[in-house]
C-alpha positions in Angstrom: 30.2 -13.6 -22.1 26.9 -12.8 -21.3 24.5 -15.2 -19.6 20.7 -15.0 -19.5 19.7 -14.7 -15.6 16.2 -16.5 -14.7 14.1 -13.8 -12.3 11.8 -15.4 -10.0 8.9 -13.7 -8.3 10.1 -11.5 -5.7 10.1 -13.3 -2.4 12.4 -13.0 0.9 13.2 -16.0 3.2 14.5 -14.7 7.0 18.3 -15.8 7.6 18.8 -18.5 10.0 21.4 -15.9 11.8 19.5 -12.8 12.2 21.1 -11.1 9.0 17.6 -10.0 7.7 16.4 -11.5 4.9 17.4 -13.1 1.3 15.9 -12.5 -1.3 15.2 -15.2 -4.3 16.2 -12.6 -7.2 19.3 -11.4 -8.0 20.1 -8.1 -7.5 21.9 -5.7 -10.0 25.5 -6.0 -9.0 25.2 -9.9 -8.2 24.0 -10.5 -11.7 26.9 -9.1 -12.8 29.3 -11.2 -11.2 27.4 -14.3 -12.3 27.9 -12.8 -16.0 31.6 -12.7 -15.2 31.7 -16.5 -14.6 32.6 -19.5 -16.9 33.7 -22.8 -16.7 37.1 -21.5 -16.2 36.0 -19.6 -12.8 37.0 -19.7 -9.3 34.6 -18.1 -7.3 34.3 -17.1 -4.0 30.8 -16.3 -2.5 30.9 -14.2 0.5 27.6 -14.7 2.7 26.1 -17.0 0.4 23.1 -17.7 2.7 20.3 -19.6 0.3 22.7 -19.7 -3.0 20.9 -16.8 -5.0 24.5 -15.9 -6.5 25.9 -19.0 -6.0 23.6 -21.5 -8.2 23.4 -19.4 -11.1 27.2 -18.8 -11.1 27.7 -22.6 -10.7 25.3 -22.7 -13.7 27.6 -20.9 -15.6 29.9 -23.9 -15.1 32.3 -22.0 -12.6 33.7 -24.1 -9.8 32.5 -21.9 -6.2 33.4 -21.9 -3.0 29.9 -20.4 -0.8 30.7 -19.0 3.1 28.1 -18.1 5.5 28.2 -18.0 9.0 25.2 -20.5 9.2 25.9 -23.7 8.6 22.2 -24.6 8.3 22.1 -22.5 5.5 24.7 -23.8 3.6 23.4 -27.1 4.0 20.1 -25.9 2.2 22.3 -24.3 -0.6 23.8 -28.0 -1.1 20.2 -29.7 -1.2 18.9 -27.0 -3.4 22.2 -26.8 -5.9 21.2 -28.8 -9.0 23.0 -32.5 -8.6 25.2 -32.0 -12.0 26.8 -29.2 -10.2 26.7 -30.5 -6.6 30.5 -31.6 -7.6 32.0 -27.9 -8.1 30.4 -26.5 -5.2 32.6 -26.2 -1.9 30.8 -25.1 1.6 32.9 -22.7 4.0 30.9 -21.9 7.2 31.7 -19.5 9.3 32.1 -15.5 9.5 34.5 -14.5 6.9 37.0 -12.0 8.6 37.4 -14.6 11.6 36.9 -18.2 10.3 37.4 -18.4 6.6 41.2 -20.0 6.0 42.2 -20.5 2.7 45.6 -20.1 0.2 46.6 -17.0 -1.1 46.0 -16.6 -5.2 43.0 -19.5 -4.9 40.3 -17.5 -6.6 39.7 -15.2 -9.9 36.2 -13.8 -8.6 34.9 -13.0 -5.3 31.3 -11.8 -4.1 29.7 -10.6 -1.1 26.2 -8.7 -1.4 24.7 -7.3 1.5 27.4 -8.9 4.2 29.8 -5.9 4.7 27.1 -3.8 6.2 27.3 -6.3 9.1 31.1 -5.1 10.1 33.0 -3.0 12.2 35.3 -0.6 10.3 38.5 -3.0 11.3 36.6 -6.3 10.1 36.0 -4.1 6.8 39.8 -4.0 6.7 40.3 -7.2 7.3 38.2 -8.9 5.0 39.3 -6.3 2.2 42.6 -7.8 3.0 41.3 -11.2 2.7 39.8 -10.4 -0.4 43.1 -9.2 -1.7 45.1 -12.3 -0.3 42.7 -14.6 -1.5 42.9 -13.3 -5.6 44.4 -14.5 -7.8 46.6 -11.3 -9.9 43.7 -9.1 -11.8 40.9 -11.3 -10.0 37.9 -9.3 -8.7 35.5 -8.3 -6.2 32.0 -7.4 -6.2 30.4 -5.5 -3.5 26.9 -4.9 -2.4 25.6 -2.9 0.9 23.3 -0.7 2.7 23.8 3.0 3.1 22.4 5.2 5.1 19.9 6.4 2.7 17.6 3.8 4.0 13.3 4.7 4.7 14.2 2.7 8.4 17.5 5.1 8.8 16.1 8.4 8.1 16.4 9.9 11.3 20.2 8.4 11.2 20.9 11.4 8.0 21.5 13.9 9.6 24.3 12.3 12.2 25.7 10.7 9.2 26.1 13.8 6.9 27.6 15.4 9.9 30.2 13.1 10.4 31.2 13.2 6.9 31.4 16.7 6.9 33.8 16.4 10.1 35.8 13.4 8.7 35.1 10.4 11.1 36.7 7.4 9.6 33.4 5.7 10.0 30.3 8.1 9.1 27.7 5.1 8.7 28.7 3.5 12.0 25.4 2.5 14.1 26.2 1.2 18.0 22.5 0.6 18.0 20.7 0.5 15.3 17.6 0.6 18.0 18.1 4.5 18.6 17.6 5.3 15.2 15.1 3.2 13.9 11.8 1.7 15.0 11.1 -0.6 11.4 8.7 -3.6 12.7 11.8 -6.1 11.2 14.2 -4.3 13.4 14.5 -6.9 16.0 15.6 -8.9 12.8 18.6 -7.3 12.4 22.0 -7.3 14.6 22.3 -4.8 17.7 24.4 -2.4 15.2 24.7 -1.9 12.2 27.2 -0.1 9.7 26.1 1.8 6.6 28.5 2.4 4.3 29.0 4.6 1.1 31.3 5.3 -1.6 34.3 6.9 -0.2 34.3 4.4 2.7 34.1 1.0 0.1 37.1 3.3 -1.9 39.3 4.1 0.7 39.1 0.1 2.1 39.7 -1.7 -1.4 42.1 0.8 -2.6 44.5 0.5 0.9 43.8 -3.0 0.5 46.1 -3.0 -2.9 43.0 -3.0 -5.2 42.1 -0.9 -8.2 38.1 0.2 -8.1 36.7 -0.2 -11.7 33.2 1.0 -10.9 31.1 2.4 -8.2 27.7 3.5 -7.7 24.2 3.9 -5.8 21.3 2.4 -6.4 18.4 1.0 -5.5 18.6 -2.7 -5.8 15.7 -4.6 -7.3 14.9 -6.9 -4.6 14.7 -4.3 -1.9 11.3 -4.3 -0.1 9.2 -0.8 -0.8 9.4 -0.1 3.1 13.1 0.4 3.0 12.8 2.9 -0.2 13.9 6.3 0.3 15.5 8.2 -2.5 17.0 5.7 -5.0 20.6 6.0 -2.9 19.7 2.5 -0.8 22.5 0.7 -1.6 26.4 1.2 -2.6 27.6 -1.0 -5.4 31.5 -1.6 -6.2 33.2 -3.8 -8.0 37.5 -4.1 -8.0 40.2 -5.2 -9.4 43.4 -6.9 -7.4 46.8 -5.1 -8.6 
């Protein structure tokens, strides 16, 4: 079932733990994983930071669970949650791969947009892994990041396209995001950073024991005109636990 999405004017609100910014409108792919809640949802919210996913899902009359490493945030996502849904909304702070402890098979949908960028290739696997463990049989996930075709990463290209053509397991890897890029938000961002792309997000989910439904590029909605490049900003994907 299909649910109208309210769009607010485009703003972005700086992350209380230098993770850049979140934005007040829901993006393509996140949209579609509120769309795929109803009252009889389970959802996990990855990096739920202000609640853009999570207080429209919650709308939808889906119980969720939002994680963010800042707690601060999470309290704000309480406060700003509408009171006749305060009741179905459970807050999980703390990083994901490292902190997040819950039963296997406790959730039909899961959702992370723009948080996996933020890992190392092992906490990738790892929090695929909790993904997976976390599902419920046929439950899903739904994926948003950054690739490399960002307008701050350009000079980053032409190191990334040569490690895919020479197969390093981790192509989008940044150490320090500082050598490649001189953005004036930069020093809003983590030390490194890790771009990721289709046959990366694939290869993760599908050695995880999931089944990928769809995958694409795009450039998201929200994303600020000085980190357009060529519509390929971000990797969508979205996959089913087998």
């Amino acid at each position: 079932m299909a649910h109208d999405i309210p769009l607010n004017p485009h703003r972005r609100i700086r992350t209380a733990n230098c993770m850049g910014w979140s934005s007040n409108t829901l993006n393509e792919l996140s949209e579609l994983f509120v769309q795929a809640c109803s009252p009889a949802t389970t959802a996990l919210d990855v990096g739920a930071a202000l609640g853009i996913a999570t207080i429209p899902a919650l709308a939808t009359g889906a119980t969720v669970h939002a994680n963010d490493a800042s707690a601060e945030q999470l309290l704000n996502l309480q406060q700003n949650t509408p009171p006749e849904d305060r009741q179905r909304l459970t807050l999980h702070p703390g990083r994901f791969h490292r902190d997040f402890k819950y039963k296997g098979e406790s959730f039909d949908l899961a959702h992370a947009s723009n948080v996996f960028h933020f890992f190392t290739g092992r906490q990738l696997e790892q929090a695929a892994a909790l993904l997976h463990h976390v599902l419920r049989p046929e439950g899903k996930v739904f994926i948003l990041a950054a690739t490399p075709y960002m307008g701050p990463f350009t000079d980053f290209i032409p190191t990334y396209e040569a490690n895919v053509r020479n197969h390093v397991l981790w192509p989008g890897w940044i150490e320090n995001a500082r050598h490649f890029s001189n953005h004036r938000l930069i020093d809003q961002f983590p030390k490194s950073i890790h771009l990721l792309d289709h046959t990366v997000l694939t290869r993760v989910f599908t050695s995880a024991g999931f089944e990928i439904e769809r995958s694409w590029t795009l450039r998201r909605r929200d994303l600020p005109k000085s980190i357009h490049y060529d519509g390929r900003e971000n990797v969508a994907l979205i996959a089913r636990k087998i």
